[in-house]
LOLO-337982 format. One line per field, with one value per residue (C-alpha): z, y, x; residue in one letter. Coordinates in steps of 0.1 Angstrom, whole numbers, padded with zeros to 4 digits. Each point is the difference from the previous one (the first is absolute). Example, Ala and Ser with C-alpha at 12.3 -4.5 7.8 and 13.67 -1.06 7.14 Angstrom:
# residues 2
c3 <- (0078 / -0007)
c2 <- (-0045 / 0034)
c1 <- (0123 / 0014)
residuo <- (A / S)
This chain:
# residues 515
c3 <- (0437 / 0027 / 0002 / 0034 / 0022 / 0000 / 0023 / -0009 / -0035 / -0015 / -0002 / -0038 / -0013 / -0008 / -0034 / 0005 / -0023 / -0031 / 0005 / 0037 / -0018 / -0028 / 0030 / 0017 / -0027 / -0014 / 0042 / 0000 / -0036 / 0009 / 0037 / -0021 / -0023 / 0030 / 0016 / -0031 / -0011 / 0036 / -0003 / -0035 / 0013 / 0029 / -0021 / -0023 / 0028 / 0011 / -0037 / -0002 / 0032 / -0014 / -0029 / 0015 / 0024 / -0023 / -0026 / 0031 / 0009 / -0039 / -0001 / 0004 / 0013 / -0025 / 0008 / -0009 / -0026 / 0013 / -0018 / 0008 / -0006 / 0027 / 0022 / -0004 / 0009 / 0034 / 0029 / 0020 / -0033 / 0000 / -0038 / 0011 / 0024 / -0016 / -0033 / 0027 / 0016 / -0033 / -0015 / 0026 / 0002 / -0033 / 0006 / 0029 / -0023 / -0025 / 0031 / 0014 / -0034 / -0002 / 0039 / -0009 / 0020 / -0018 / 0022 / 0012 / -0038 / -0002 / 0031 / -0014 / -0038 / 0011 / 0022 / -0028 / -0023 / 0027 / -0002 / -0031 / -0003 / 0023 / -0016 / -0030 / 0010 / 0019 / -0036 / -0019 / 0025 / 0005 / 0037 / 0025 / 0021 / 0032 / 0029 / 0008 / -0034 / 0006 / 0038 / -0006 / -0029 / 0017 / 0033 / -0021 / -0022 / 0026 / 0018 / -0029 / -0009 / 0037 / -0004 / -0033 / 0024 / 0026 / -0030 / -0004 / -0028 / 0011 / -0020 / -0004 / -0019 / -0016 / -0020 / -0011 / -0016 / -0011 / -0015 / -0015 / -0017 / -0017 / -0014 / -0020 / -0009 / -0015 / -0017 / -0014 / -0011 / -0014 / -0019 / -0012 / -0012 / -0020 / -0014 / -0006 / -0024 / -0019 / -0012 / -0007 / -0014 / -0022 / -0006 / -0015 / -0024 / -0013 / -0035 / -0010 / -0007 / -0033 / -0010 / 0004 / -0032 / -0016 / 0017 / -0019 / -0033 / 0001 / 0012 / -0032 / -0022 / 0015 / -0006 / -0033 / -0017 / -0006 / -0012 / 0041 / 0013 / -0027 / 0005 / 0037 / -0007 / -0024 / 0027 / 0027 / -0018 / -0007 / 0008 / 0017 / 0030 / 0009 / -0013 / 0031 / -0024 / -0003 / 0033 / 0016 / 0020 / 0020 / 0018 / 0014 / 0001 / -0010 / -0015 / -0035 / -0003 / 0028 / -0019 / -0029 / 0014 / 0017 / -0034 / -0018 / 0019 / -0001 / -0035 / -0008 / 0023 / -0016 / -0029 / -0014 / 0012 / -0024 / 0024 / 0033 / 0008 / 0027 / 0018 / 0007 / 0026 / 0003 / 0016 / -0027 / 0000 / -0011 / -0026 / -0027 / -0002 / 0010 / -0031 / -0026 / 0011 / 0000 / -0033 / -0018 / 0009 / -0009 / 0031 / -0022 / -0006 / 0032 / 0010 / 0023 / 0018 / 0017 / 0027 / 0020 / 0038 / -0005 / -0027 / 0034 / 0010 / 0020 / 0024 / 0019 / 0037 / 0006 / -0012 / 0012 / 0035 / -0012 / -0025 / 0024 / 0023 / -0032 / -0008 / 0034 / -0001 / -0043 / 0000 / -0036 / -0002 / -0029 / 0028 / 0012 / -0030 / 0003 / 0028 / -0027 / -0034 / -0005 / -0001 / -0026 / -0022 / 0003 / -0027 / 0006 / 0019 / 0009 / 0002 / 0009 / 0025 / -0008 / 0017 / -0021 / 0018 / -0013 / -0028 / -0018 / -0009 / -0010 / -0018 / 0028 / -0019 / 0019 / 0028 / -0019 / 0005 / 0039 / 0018 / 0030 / 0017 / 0001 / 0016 / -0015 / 0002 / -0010 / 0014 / 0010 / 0041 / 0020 / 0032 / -0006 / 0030 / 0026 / -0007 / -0026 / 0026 / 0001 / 0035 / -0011 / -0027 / 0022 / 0036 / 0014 / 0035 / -0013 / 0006 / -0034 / -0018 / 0026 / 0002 / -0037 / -0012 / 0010 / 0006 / -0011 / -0032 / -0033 / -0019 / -0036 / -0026 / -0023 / -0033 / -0017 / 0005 / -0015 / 0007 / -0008 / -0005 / -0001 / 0035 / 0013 / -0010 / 0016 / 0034 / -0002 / 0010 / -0006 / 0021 / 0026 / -0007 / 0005 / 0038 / 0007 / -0013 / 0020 / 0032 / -0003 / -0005 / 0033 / 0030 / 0022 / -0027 / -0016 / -0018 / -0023 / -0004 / -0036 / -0036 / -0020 / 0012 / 0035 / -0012 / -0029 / 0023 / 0018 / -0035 / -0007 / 0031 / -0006 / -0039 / -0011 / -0016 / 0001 / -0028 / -0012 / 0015 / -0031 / -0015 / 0020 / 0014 / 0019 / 0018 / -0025 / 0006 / 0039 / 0000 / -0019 / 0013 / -0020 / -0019 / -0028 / -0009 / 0012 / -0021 / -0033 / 0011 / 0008 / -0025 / 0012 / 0021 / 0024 / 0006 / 0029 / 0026 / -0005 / -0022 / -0034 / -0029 / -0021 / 0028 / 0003 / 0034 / -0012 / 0005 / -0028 / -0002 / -0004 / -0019 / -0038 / 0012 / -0010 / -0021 / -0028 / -0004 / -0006 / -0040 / 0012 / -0038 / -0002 / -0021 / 0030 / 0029 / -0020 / -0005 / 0040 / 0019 / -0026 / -0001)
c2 <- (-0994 / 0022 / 0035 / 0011 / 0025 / 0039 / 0000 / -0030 / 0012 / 0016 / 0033 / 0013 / 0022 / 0034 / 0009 / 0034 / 0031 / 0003 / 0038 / -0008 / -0019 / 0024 / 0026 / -0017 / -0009 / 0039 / 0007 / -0030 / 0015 / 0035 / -0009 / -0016 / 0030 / 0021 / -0020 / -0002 / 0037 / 0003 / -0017 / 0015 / 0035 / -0009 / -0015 / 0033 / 0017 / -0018 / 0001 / 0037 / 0014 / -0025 / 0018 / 0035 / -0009 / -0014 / 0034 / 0022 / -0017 / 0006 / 0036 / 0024 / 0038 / 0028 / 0025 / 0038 / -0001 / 0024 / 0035 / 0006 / 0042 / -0003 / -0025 / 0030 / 0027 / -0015 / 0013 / -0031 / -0026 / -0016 / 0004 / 0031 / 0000 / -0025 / 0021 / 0030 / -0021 / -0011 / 0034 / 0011 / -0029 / 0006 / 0038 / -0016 / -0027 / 0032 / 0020 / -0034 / -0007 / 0032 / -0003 / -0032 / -0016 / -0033 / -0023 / 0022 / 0008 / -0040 / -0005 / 0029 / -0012 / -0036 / 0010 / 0021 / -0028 / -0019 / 0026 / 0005 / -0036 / -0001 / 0029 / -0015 / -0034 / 0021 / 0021 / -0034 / -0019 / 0035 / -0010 / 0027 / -0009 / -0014 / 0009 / -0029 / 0001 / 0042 / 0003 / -0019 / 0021 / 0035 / -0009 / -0007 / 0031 / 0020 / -0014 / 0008 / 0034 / 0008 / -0014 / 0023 / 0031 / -0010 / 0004 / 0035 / -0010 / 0026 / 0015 / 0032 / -0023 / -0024 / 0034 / 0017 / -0032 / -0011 / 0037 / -0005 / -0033 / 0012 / 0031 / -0024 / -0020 / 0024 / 0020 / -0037 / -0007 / 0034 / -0007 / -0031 / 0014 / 0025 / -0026 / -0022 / 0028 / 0014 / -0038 / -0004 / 0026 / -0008 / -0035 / 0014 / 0026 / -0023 / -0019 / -0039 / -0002 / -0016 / 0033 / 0028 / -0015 / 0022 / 0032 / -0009 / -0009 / 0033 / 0021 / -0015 / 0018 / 0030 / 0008 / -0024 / 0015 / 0039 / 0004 / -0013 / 0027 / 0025 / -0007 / 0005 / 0034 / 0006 / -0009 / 0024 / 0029 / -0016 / 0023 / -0028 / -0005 / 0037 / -0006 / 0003 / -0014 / -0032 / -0029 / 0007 / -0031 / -0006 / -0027 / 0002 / -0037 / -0018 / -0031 / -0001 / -0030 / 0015 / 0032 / -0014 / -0022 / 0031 / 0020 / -0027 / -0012 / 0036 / 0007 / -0035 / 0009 / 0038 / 0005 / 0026 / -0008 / 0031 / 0023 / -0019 / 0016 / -0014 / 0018 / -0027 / 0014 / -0028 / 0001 / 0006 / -0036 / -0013 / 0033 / -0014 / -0034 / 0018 / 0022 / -0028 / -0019 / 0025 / 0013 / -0034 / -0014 / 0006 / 0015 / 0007 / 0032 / 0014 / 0025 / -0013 / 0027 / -0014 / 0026 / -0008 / 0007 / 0021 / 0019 / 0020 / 0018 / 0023 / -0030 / 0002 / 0004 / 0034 / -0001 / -0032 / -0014 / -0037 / 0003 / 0004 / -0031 / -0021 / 0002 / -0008 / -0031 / -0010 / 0001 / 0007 / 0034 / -0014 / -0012 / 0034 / 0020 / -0005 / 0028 / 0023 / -0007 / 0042 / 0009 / -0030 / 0011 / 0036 / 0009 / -0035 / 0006 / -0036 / -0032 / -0036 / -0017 / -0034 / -0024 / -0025 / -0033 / 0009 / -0016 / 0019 / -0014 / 0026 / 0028 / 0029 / 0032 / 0005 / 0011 / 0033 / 0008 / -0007 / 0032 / -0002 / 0027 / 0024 / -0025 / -0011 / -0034 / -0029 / -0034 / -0029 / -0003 / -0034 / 0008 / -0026 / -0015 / 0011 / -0009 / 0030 / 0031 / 0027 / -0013 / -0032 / 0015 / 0033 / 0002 / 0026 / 0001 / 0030 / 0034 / 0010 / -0022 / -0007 / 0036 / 0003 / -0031 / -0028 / -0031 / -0018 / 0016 / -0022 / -0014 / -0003 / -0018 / 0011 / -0020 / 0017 / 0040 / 0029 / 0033 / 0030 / 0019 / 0041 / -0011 / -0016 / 0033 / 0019 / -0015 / -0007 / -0036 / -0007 / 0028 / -0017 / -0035 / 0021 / 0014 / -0036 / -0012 / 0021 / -0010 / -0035 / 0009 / 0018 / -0020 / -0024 / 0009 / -0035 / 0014 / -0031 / -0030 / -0014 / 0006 / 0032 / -0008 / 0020 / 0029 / 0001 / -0001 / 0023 / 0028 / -0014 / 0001 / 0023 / -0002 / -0034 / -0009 / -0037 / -0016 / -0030 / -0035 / -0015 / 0026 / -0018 / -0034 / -0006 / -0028 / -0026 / -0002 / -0015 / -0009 / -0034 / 0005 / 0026 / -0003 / -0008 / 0022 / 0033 / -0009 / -0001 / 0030 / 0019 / 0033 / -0011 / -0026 / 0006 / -0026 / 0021 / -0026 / -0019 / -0027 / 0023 / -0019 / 0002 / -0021 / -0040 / 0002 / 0018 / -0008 / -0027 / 0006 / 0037 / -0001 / -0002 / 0030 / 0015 / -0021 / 0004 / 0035 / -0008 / -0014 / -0025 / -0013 / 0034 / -0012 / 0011 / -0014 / -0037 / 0005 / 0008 / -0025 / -0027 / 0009)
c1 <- (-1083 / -0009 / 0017 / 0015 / -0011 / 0009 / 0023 / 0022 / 0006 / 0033 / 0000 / 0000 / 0032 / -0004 / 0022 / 0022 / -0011 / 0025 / 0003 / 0016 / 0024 / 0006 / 0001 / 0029 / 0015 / 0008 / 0008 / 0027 / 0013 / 0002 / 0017 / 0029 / 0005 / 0008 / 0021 / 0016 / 0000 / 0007 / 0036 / 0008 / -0003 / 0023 / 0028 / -0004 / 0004 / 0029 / 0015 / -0007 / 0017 / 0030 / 0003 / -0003 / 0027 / 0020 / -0004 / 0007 / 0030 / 0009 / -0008 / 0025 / -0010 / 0008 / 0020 / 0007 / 0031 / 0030 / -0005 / 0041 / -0010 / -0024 / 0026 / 0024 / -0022 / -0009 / 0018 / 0004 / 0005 / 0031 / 0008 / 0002 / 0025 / 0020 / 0001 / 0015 / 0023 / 0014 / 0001 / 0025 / 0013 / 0013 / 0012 / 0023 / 0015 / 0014 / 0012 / 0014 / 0019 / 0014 / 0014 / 0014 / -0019 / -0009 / -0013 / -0028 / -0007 / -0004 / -0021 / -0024 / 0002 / -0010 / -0028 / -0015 / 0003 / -0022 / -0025 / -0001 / -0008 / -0027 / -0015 / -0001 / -0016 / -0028 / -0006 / -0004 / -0017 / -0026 / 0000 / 0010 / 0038 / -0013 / 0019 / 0021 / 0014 / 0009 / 0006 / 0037 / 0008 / -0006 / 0014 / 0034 / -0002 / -0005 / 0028 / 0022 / -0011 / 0009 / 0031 / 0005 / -0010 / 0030 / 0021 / -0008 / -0020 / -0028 / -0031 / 0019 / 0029 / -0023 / -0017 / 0029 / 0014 / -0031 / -0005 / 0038 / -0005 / -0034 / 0013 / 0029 / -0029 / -0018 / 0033 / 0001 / -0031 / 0000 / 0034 / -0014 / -0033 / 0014 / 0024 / -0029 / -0016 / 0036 / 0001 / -0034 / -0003 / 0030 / -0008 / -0034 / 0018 / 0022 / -0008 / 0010 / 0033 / -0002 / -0018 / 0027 / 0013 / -0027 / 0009 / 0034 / -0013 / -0020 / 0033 / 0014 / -0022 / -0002 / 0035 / 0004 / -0034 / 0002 / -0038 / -0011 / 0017 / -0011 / -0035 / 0006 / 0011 / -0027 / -0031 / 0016 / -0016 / -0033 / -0029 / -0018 / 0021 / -0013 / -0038 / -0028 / -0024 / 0018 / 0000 / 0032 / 0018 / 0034 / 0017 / 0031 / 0021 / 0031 / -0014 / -0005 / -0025 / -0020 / -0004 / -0010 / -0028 / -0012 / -0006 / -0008 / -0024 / -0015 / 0002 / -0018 / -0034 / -0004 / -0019 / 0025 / 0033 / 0019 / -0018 / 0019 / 0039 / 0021 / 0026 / 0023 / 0035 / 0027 / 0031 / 0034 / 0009 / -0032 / -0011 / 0018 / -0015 / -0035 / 0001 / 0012 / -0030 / -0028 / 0014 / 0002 / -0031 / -0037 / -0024 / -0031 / 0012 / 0003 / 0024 / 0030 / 0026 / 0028 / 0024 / 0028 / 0002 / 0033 / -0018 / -0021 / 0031 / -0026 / -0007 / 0031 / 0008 / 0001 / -0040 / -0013 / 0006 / -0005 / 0030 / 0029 / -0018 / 0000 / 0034 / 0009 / -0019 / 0011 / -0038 / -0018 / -0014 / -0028 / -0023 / 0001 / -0006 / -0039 / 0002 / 0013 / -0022 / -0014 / 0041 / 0004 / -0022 / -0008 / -0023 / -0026 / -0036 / -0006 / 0020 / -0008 / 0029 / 0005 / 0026 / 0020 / -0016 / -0039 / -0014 / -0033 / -0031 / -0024 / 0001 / 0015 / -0006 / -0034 / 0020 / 0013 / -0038 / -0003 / -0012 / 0023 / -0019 / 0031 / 0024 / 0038 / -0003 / -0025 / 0005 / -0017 / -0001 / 0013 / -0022 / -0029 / 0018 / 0015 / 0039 / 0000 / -0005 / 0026 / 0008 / 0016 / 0027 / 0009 / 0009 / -0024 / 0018 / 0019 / -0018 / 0007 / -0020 / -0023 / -0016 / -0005 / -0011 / -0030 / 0016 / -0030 / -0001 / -0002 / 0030 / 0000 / 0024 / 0030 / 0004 / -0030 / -0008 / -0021 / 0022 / -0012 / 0033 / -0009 / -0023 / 0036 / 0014 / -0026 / 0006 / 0039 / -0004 / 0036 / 0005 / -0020 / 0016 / 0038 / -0019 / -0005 / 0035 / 0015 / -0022 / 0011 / 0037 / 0000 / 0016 / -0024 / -0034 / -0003 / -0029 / -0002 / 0029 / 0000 / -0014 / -0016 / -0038 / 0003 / 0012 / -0023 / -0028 / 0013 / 0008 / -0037 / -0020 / -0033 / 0009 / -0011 / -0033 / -0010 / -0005 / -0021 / 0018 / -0005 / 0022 / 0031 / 0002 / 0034 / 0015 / 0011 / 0036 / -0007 / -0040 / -0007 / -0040 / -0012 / -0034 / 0002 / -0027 / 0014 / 0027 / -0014 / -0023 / 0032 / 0015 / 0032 / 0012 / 0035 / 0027 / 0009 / 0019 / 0032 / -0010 / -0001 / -0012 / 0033 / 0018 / -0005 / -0011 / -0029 / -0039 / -0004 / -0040 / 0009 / 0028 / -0020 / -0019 / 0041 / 0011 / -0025 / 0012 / 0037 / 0008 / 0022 / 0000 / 0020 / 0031 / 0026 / -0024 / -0001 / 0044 / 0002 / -0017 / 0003 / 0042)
residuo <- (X / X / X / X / X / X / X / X / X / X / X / X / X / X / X / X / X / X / X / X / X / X / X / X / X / X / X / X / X / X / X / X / X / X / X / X / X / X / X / X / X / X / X / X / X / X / X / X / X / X / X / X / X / X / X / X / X / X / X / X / X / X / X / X / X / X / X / X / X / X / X / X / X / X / X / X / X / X / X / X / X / X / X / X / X / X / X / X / X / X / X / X / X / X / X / X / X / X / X / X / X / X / X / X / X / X / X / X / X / X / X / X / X / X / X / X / X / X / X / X / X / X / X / X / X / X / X / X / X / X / X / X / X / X / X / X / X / X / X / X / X / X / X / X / X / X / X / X / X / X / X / X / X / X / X / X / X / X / X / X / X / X / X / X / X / X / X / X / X / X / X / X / X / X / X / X / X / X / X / X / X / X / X / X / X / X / X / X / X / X / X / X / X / X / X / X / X / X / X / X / X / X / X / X / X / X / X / X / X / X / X / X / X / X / X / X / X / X / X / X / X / X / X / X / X / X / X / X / X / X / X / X / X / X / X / X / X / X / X / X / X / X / X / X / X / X / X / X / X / X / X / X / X / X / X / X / X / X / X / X / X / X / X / X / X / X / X / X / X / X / X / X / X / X / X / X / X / X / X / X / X / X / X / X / X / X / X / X / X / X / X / X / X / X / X / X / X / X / X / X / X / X / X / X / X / X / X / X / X / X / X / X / X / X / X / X / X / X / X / X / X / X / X / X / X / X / X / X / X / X / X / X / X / X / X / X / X / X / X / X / X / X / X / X / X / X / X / X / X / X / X / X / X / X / X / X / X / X / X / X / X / X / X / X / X / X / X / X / X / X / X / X / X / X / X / X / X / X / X / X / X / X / X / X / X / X / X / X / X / X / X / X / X / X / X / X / X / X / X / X / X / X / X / X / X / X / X / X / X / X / X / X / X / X / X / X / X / X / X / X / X / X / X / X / X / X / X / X / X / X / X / X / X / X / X / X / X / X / X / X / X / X / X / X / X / X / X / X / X / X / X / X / X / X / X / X / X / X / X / X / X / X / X / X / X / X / X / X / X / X / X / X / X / X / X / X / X / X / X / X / X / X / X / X / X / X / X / X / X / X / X / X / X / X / X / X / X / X / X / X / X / X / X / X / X / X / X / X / X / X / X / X / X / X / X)
């Protein structure tokens, strides 16, 4: 078979490189990830500025919380004015009362009591009063307090009564201060009722059992009350069980308790009952003197300016007789002061050692903060006691004191204590207001060393937060306050610190509260 010619034959396929293929292949894959990246970015972006939108819709601004003492201080706030406006809004409603004017009294009363609630909303809320809310409420009051001016109700008024009606308050508040403290201070003397049956048993004995009384007699002439070489103490009180916690509690921390003697004065109702006991029961052979009051027929009016004042007011002259110890006892060098609400924990004869550098009286100071400076118990707006004495001097305590007596007799501080008596007495002075502190920082001031704080921890008739440490570190620890350990009312945590001092198996204790 013949082939044809050139030119009338089919033309011969050429086959297509496999690399072009592979080449447009990768170009068609990578085209459709962009267009698809491509539309997933855009409904990111979409989903994004959604949820932006949608959190800033949400989001609320912060703003500054009200700081009401700054609010006040502003001169254009209206707390401010508003707390004005009400403030003589409420001078007018007095001087409207007392005019008999009642329905002004009531317009003003009610439009304080909307202020007053408005203030208090903006305090709670911390947001400042916007002036909508105050613009009303000013516009009335000082509508009304105009209105209170037509009435003659004018500034010159409005002070005088003002001035009036704070002087009764503060006669009151004075009046009930001081009544506050006389029944305090007699709630805290006072013992449980169910325990005066022992001042009765002990009365029975005392006149039914010769040899008490006898022996009574007997110690008055003992050599000891008069030794120097022996540790001299005194406490001056009523209350029997209080006494006898204090000196037991001392003779029980001393290593030799016959070389301890306590000068106990009492009033003559109580010496009786005081002398049976301390006669008839065992103090480690320590040596216990018991005086009356009425026995120091020296310590009347016509020598001390506190005696007369006393009478006057039925007021005990024992708390008083602290200012008077180197007359007492005349022939002692050196004397410890305790009060009747301390209990002892260590052995306190050291203190008969202390060098007090020539001064009368050692005691522990109150000043470690601030309440306990000589301004705060005296009133140094009087000249008197202004120009002699530093009003941020440092306070100390009673309850627990090293006197050295032949230094108080040196420097005559009771005489000083009768200058400053007499200062107080004198019309308009107001030196001082209640108690025996003041004055004996006064007889005191420039004569006090300070002791160690450990020597005398106070507080623990009122505080119920004291460390428990500093307690059992303390010499002696002070029930000073009104909640005295002997009383129900008392401290309970503090209360065995007392009570483990007191023999209440004592055969008339167990008959008295059990009868």
């Amino acid at each position: 078979m013949r082939r044809r010619a050139a030119d009338y034959r089919r033309r011969v396929r050429r086959k297509i490189s496999i690399w072009i293929w592979v080449f447009l292949g990768l170009f068609s894959v990578a085209g459709f990830v962009v267009i698809v990246l491509q539309h997933n970015y855009q409904d990111q972006d979409r989903v994004e500025t959604h949820v932006l939108e949608r959190k800033a819709r949400n989001v609320q601004v912060p703003h500054m919380k009200l700081n009401l003492t700054n609010e006040i201080a502003r001169p254009n706030s209206y707390t401010r004015q508003l707390l004005e406006q009400m403030t003589l809004a409420k001078a007018y409603v007095v001087l409207a009362k007392e005019h008999n004017n009642l329905h002004l009294a009531w317009q003003l009363s009610s439009k304080i009591r909307t202020c007053q609630s408005l203030l208090s909303k903006a305090a709670m809320n911390e947001e400042p009063i916007m002036e909508e809310e105050a613009e009303p409420l000013i516009t009335t009051l000082s509508s009304l307090i105009l209105k209170s001016q037509d009435h003659h109700y004018d500034i010159a008024t409005t002070m005088m009564t003002m001035k009036s009606h704070i002087q009764a308050l503060e006669e009151r508040a004075n009046a009930a201060t001081v009544q506050a403290a006389f029944f305090g201070q007699l709630a805290a003397e006072s013992v449980p009722k169910n325990l005066h049956c022992v001042n009765v048993k002990l009365l029975a004995d005392w006149f039914s059992k010769k040899t008490i009384r006898d022996f009574v007699e007997e110690k008055k002439n003992s050599p000891r009350l008069l030794d120097n070489n022996l540790y001299h103490f005194c406490l001056f009180s009523d209350n029997l069980l209080a006494v006898n916690a204090v000196v037991n509690s001392t003779v029980s921390n001393t290593d030799h308790p016959k070389q301890l003697v306590f000068h106990v004065v009492t009033s003559e109702p109580n010496y009786a009952t005081m002398e049976a006991w301390f006669v008839t029961n065992d103090f480690k052979g320590s040596m216990i003197e018991v005086q009356k009051v009425q026995d120091l027929t020296w310590l009347n009016a016509s020598y001390s300016p506190v005696v007369g004042k006393l009478t006057q007011k039925n007021e005990s002259l024992l708390n008083y007789l602290r200012f008077y110890i180197p007359e007492i006892y005349p022939h002692l060098e050196k004397i410890v002061f305790l009060d009747d609400d301390v209990i002892v924990q260590k052995d306190l004869t050291p203190l008969f050692s202390l060098d007090l550098h020539g001064n009368v009286n050692g005691a522990v100071e109150t000043c470690l903060d601030g309440f306990h400076r000589l301004y705060k118990y005296l009133n140094f707006s009087n000249p008197v006691l202004s120009s002699k004495i530093d009003p941020q001097g440092c306070g100390w305590a009673f309850g627990l004191n090293v006197f050295d007596l032949v230094a108080w007799r040196n420097a005559n501080v009771t005489g000083v204590y009768h200058y400053w008596e007499e200062q107080n007495s004198n019309v308009g002075s107001n030196l001082w207001k209640l108690g025996t502190l003041p004055a004996g920082l006064l007889a005191f001031y420039g004569r006090t060393e300070p002791l160690d704080r450990r020597w005398h921890v106070l507080g623990l008739g009122f505080d119920v937060g004291i460390d428990n440490r500093l307690i059992e570190s303390a010499a002696v620890i002070h029930f000073n306050g009104n909640l005295k350990p002997w009383l129900k009312f008392a401290i309970g945590k503090y209360k065995p610190l007392w009570e483990r001092y007191v023999d209440m198996g004592h055969p008339y204790l167990v008959d008295c509260v059990t009868s």
